[in-house]
N, C-alpha and C positions, 0 to 999 in steps of 0.2 A: 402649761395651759391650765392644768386643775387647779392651781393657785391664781391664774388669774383675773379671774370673776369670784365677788360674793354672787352672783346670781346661781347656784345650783340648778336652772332648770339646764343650765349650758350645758353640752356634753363636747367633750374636748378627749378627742381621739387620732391616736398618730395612723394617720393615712398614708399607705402603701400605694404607691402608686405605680402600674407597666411596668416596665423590667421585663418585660417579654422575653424581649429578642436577648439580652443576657442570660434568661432562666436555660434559653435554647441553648447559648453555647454552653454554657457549663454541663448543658443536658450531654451535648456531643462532645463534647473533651473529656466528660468522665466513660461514657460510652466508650470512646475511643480507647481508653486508658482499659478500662476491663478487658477488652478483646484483647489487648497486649499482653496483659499480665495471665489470662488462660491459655493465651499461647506454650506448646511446648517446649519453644525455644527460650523462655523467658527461664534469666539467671538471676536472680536476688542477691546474686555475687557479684554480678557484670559492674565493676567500677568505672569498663573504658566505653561502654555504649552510648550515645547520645540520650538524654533526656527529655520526656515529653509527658512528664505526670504533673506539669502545672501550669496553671491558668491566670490569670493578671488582670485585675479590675482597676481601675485607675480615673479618676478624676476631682477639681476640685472640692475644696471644703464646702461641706453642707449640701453633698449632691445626694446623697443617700447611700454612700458606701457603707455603712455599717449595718444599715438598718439591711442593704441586700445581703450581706454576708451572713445576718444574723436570719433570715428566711430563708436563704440556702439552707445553714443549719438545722431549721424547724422540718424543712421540704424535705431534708433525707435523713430526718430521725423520724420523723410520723407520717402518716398520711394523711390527716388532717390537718397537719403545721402547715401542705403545699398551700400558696394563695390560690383563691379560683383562677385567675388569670393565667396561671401558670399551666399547663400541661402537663402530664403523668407521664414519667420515665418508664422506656419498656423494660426495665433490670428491676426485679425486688428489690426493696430499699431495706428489707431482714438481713441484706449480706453486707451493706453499705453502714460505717462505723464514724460518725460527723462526730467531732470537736472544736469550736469555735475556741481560738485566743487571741484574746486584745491588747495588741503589744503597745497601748499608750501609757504614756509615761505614767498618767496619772495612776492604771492599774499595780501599776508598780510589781510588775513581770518581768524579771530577771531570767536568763538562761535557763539555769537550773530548773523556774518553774513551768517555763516550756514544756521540758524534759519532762519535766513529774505529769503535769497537764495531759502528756499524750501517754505515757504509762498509765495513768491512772482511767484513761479512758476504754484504753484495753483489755483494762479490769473487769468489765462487765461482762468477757469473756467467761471468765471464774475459771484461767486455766494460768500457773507460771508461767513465765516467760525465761528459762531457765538461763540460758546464754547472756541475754542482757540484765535479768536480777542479779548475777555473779555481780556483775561490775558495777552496777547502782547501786548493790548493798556496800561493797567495798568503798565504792567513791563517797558514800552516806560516812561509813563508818571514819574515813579519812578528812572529812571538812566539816562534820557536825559531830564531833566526840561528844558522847554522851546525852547526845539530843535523840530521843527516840522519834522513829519515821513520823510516824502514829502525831505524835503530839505536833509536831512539824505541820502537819496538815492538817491537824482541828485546829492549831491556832492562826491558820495562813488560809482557815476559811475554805481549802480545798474541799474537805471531808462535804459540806454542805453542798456540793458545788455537783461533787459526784459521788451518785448516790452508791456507787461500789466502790468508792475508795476505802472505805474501812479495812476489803478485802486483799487492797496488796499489802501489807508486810506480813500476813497471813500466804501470801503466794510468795512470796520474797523467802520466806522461812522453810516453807515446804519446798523450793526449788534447790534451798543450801541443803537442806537436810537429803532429799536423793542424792545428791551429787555425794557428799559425805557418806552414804549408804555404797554408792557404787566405789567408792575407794575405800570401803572398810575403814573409817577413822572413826575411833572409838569415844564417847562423850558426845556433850553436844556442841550443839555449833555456833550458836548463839555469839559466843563473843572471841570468837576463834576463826573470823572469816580471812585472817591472811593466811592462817597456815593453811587453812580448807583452798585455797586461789595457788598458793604455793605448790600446795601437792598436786592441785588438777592441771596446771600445767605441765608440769613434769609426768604423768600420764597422757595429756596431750601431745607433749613432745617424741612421747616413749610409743604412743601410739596404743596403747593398753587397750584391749576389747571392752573392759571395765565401763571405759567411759566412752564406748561407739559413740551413743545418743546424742554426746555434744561434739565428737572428732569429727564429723563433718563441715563443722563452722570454723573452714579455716582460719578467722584471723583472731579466733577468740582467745588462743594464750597467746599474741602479740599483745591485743587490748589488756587483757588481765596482769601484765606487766610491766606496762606503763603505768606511768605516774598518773595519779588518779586527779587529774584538774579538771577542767571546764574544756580544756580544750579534748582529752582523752575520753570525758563524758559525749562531746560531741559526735565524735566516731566510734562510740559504743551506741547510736541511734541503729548503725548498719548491724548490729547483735539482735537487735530490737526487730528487725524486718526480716531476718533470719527466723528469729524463730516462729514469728505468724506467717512465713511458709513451709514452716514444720508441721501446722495445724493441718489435723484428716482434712480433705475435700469437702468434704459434708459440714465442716463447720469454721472453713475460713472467710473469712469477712475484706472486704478493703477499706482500710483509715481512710477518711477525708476530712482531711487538715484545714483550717481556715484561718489564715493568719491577717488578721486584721489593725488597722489604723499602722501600715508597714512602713511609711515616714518617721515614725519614732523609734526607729530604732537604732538611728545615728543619720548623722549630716552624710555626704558623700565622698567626703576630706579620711574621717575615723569610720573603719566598715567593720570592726569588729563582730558586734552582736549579729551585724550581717551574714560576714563570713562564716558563725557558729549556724546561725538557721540556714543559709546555704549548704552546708555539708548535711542536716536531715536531708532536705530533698532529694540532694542526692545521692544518701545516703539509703531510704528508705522508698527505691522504684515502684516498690508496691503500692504504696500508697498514692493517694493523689491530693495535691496542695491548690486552694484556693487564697491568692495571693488578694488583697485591699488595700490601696493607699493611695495619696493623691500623684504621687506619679510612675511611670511603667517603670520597668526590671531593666538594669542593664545590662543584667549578666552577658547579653549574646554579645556584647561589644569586645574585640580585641582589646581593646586599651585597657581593662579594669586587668587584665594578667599579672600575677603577683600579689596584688588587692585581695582577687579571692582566690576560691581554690580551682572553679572550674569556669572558665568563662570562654565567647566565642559563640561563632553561628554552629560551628559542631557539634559542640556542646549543649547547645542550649534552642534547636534550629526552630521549636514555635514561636521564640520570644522574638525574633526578626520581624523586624515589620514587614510586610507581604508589598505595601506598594513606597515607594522612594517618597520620604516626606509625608508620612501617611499618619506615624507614631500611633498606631492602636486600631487604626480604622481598616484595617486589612480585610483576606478574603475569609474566606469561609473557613482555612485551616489557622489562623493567625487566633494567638492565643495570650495576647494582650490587647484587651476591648476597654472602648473609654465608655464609661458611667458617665452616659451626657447629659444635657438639658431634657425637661416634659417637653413635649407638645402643648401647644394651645390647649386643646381638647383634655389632657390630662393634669395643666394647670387646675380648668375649673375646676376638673373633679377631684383636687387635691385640697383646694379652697373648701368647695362644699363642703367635704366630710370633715375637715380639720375642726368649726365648730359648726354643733346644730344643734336644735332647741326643736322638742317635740318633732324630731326627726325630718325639718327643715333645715335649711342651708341659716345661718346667722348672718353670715356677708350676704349683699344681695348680689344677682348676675351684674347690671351695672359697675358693681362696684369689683367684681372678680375679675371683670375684663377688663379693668385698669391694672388692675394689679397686673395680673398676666400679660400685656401688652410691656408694662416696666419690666418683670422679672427677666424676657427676653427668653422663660423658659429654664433660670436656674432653681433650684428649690432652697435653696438657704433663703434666697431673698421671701419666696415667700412666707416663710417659717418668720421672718424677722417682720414683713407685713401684716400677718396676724397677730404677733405681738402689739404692735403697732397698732392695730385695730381695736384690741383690747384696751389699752392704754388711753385712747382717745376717746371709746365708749363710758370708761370710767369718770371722764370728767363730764358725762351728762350731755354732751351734743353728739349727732352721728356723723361717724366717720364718712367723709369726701374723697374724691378722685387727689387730687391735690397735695391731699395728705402725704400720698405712698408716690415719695419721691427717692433719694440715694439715700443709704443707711451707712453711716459708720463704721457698723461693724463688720461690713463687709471687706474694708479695709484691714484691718486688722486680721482678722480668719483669709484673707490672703497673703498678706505679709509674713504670717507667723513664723514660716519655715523656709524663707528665703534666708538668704546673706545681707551683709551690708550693701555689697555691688549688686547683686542679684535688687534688693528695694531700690536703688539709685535708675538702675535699667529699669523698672517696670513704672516708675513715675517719668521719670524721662520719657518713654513712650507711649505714654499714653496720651503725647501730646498728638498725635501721628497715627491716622486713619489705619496705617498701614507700615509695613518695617521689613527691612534685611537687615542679617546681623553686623556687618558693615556699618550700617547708616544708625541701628539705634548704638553702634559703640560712639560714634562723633557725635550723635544727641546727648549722651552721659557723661562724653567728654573725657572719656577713660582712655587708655592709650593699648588697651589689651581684648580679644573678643570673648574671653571666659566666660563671664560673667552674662551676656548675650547668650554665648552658647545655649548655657546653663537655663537662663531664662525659658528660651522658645522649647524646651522642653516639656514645660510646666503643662498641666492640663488645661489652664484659664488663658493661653496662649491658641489661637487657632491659627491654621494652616491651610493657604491656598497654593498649590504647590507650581500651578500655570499662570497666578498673579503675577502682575507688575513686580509689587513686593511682594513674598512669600506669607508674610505673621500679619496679627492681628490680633487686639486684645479684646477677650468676650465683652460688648459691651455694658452689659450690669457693673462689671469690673471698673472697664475704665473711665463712666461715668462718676461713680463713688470715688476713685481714686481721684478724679479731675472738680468734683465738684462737694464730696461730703467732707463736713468734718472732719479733720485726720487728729485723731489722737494719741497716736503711737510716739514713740520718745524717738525716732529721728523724722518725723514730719518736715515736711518744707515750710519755708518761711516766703512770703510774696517776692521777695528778690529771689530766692532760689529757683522762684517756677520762671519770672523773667530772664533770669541766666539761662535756664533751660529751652527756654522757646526762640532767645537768642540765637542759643548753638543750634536748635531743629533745625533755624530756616539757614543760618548759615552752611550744616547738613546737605539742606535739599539744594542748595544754589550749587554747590558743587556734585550734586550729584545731577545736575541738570547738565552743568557744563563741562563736567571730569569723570561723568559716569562710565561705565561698561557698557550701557548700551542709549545710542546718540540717536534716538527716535519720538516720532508727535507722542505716542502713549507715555514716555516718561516727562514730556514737555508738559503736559496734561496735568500729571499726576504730580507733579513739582508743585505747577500752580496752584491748584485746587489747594492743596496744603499748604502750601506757602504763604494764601493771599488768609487762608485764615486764623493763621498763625500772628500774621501783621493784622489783623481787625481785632483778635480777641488782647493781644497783650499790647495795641499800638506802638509796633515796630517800624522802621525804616522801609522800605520799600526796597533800598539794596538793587538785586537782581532782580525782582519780579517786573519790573517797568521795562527791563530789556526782553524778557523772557515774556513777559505780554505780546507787546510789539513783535515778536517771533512768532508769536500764535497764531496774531493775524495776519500776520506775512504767506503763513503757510496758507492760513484758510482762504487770502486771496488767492491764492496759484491752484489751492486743491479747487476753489468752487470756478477758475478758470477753465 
């Protein structure tokens, strides 16, 4: 927006808009989580307890998931970062420890820098973390020979990032150097950390008073003698939660993790980088994770077992959806919420502020209420309308209602992170007011429901669970899809969208007369679809002439 006016009087500012009711639950799922972790019973060791220290934001692209994850972060690092809108947490946010990371690709955030990212934010503590320094200096010293921490992170831009990073390998050094003190190992330590890991296990093992301070962390010479990779760094997160519940009373904090744009961190096929940020979590109970991306966690599912390390409703019993069919809309303890559409009312006032000139609105109300009536309430579309507005004022006539019609790019920014079958199903259906995953696989013409499955998952998929058909595509979506531009490299060609409209109505004639259930409401909703399937792409007529004729067969007998 600041590049796009020469006019300087414009003020072009990113407008935050409600989020209420999500400020609320993260208010009570971190609440919830603190009252857990001051419990006496609480074990930092417990591997086998069910987990409930994370939270799941989810919905499509351009809804404002980053921009929420990133005022979470402001809201419990300052008191002034909270939006007004927002409400005050009854917990001091002095004990509350936020770190936002953006695991899109483009950041170019690898495992490792997770890892550092949430060490390095611990740092502000200004206390070692002696148990999991052992292994992060080891693992440092074993995949980066000769690369000091230090310069590792002024040139990875970390140092800048946070403002006490300078302080760990200053805390990293001071935690080998006790350790080396309490085994009496003579010299320094500096570049002698396998023998310094070597001996403290073997005083682990032996049980030595020497080293009480760390014999309590039972798994730390297992860790310390494994093979120092990516996947041993991951399980040396549980080292790490260990020792910030070492910390006096009076000066332990709770991490809250923010892991955002969480789509990129592989397809659903390769869960890798998954499986490694799955073991923090639950690796690290004390803490609590504020999950971002456009679709919900599956962990609670049986089926992912093997995939990852801990998956299941046991396991994982917030991330269940509360009502059958619901995916995120649950009750009050449901701990994957969808990032939906504004309101009317919150459109305008997204419009207004986005640009103003001498601290009036730039668009006028007429024209916001067009807008807002199109966007149906998503906020990319309006992000792309005021582009659009810009662009149009530039060439000297004022922007019209008219104007802000389907945009392109909305295509695109939903396609992104589909499959091949997954883009095939969602053009296929959007031919189709409505859908089961049955009906849009004979629309696609695919012989398998995967890909369906997979689909109605999606956030830009809505769900009526007491419908006729269950799905429905939001429709900003499936306009753009049905009528903008597509420029994406498998786009349909005019016979593709005919072969598809083909199979719809072919689709709906057998599901009028082969369906599951032989009733007027599907007879109804057959036609309704059916007839305008045959008027938009000038189809046959087929079944719909017999399936007419039935309609009014009944309506004579019902109005008898």
């Amino acid at each position: 927006m600041l590049f796009g006016s020469n006019d300087r009087s414009v003020a072009a500012e990113e407008a935050f808009t409600n989020r209420q009711a999500q400020w609320q639950a993260v208010v009570a799922a971190l609440t919830d989580h603190l009252q857990r972790v001051a419990s006496p019973s609480f074990d930092v060791e417990d591997l086998a307890s069910p987990r409930h220290n994370v939270l799941v934001g989810h919905g499509v692209g351009g809804i404002g998931k980053s921009t929420f994850s990133r005022k979470i972060e402001a809201s419990l690092a300052h008191r002034d970062g909270r939006p007004a809108q927002w409400d005050a947490p009854s917990w001091p946010i002095e004990r509350i420890l936020p770190v936002r990371i953006d695991l899109a690709r483009s950041t170019g955030n690898d495992f490792e820098r997770v890892v550092l990212s949430i060490r390095l934010a611990i740092a502000a503590l200004g206390r070692p973390m002696p148990a999991f320094d052992l292994a992060l200096r080891r693992h440092w010293e074993r995949n980066h020979p000769g690369e000091p921490l230090e310069e590792y992170l002024r040139r990875g831009g970390m140092l800048s990032r946070f403002s006490n990073a300078v302080n760990l390998p200053q805390q990293m050094q001071s935690a080998l150097a006790d350790v080396a003190q309490a085994l009496t190992l003579p010299g320094t330590v500096g570049g002698a950390v396998g023998h310094l890991t070597t001996a403290l296990v073997g005083a682990l093992r032996e049980r030595r008073q020497t080293v009480r301070a760390l014999a309590g962390c039972t798994r730390l010479a297992d860790i310390l003698e494994s093979e120092p990779d990516l996947e041993t760094l991951s399980f040396a997160t549980h080292l790490l939660a260990w020792d910030l519940a070492q910390l006096p009373a009076d000066q332990r904090i709770t991490p809250v993790i923010l892991f955002d744009t969480f789509e990129d961190v592989g397809d659903r096929t390769h869960r890798d980088l998954e499986r490694l940020l799955q073991r923090i979590v639950w690796l690290m109970p004390g803490a609590f994770f504020v999950i971002t991306g456009r679709n919900r966690l599956q962990w609670a599912e049986d089926g992912l077992q093997g995939q990852l390390d801990w998956t299941g409703p046991t396991a994982w019993p917030d991330l269940v959806p509360q009502v059958p069919g619901a995916r995120g809309y649950g009750g009050p303890t449901a701990r994957q919420i969808l990032i939906g559409d504004f309101s009317p009312e919150d459109c305008d006032d997204h419009l207004a502020r986005r640009l103003a000139r001498g601290g009036q609105p730039l668009i006028e109300a007429n024209l916001r209420h067009a807008i807002t009536v199109r966007s149906h309430g998503l906020p990319l579309y309006l992000d792309l309308a005021v582009v659009r507005f810009l662009e149009i004022r530039r060439s000297g006539r004022p922007p019209q209602p008219p104007d802000f019609g389907d945009f392109p790019a909305l295509i695109s920014r939903t396609v992104s992170d589909l499959t091949t079958d997954e883009r095939h199903v969602l053009r296929s259906v959007s031919l189709l007011d409505a859908f089961s995953v049955p009906l849009a696989t004979q629309v696609a013409g695919l012989t398998h429901d995967a890909a369906a499955l997979r689909l109605t998952e999606r956030p830009f998929i809505r769900d009526e669970p007491a419908g006729l058909w269950p799905f429905h595509l939001h429709q900003v979506v499936r306009s753009a899809i049905r009528h903008a531009e597509d420029h994406t490299d498998d786009r349909w060609s005019q016979q593709d969208w005919q072969r598809a409209a083909k199979r719809a109505l072919t689709a709906l004639g057998h599901e009028w007369s082969h369906g599951p259930r032989r009733e007027r409401a599907v007879l109804i909703g057959c036609l309704r679809q059916g007839l305008r399937l045959a008027r938009d792409f000038s189809l046959d007529l087929d079944w719909l002439a017999e399936a007419a004729f039935q309609y009014v067969g009944d309506s004579v007998w019902s109005s008898a």
